[in-house]
N, C-alpha and C positions, 0 to 999 in steps of 0.2 A: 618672750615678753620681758620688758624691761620692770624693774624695780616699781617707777609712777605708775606703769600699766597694769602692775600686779595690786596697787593700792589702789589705782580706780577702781576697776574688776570686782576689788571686795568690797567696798564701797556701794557700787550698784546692786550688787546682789544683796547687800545687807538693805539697801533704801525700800527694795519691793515689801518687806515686813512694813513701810513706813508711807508706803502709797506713793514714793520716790517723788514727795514734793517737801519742802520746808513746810515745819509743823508752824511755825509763823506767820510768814510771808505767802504760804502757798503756791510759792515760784515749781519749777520743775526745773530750769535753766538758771547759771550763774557763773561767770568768768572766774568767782574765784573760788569755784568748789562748794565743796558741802562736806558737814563731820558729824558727831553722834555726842550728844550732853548727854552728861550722866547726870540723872533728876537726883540721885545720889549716891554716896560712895559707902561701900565696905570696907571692912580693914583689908589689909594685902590687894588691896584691887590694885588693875590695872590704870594706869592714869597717865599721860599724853609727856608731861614735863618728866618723868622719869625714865624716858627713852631718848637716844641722841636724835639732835636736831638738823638730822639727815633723810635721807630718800631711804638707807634701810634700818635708819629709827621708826622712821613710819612706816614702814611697812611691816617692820616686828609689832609694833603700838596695836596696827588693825589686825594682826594674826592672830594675835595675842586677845586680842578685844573681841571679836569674830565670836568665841563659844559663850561669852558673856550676854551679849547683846542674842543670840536665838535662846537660849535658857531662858532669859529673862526682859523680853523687851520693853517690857514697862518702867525699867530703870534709865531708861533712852528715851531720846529725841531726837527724829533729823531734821537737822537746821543748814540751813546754806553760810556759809561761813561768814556773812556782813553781817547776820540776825544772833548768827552765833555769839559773836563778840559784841554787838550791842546789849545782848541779855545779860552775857559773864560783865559789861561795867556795871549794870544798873542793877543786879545782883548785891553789887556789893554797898550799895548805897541804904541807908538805915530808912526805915518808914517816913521820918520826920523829913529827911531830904528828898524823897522822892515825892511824899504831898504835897512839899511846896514846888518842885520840878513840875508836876502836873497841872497847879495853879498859874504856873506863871507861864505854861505852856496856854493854858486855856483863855489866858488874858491876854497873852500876845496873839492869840489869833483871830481874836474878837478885838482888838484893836486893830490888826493889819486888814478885817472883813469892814472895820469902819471907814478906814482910808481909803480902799477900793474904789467904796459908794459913793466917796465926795467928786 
């Protein structure tokens, strides 16, 4: 088993603690994968960017990750990796911008449901 297959492998076996859907989207399927958010970090934790950005970075990162995530799964999420990186931008955005984000969300689509109708 190559290196990918060994990260999928743990990967699936870690999603059944997770009901092997995205905690978001509720998908089960997704071309570009699925990862584990950490809802938050301890000191010395393990953490994704301080592993190389290779096939056995990643595979060290989930080996490495693996006793964390069954000790403690409430520190995780499995998310499919489009859900994943939509939450980490809007994560970093402050309340003020995301109220208006959702405002202007809600009047552009109640604008675009008027034009439908015409």
């Amino acid at each position: 088993m190559n290196k990918a297959q060994q990260v999928k492998d743990i990967k699936t076996k870690l999603a059944k603690k997770f009901g092997s859907k995205c905690y978001l989207c509720k998908t089960a399927k997704t071309k570009r994968g699925f990862t584990f958010h950490h809802i938050w970090y301890m000191q010395n934790d393990v953490i994704h960017s301080h592993y190389p950005k290779n096939t056995s970075g990643t595979l060290e990162y989930y080996t490495d990750l693996t006793p964390l995530i069954r000790a403690n799964p409430k520190r995780f999420r499995f998310l499919c990796n489009p859900c994943h990186q939509s939450f980490e931008r809007l994560y970093r955005f402050g309340d003020k911008k995301i109220n208006a984000l959702m405002k202007e969300r809600k009047r552009t689509i109640k604008l675009r449901n008027q034009m439908k109708s015409k």
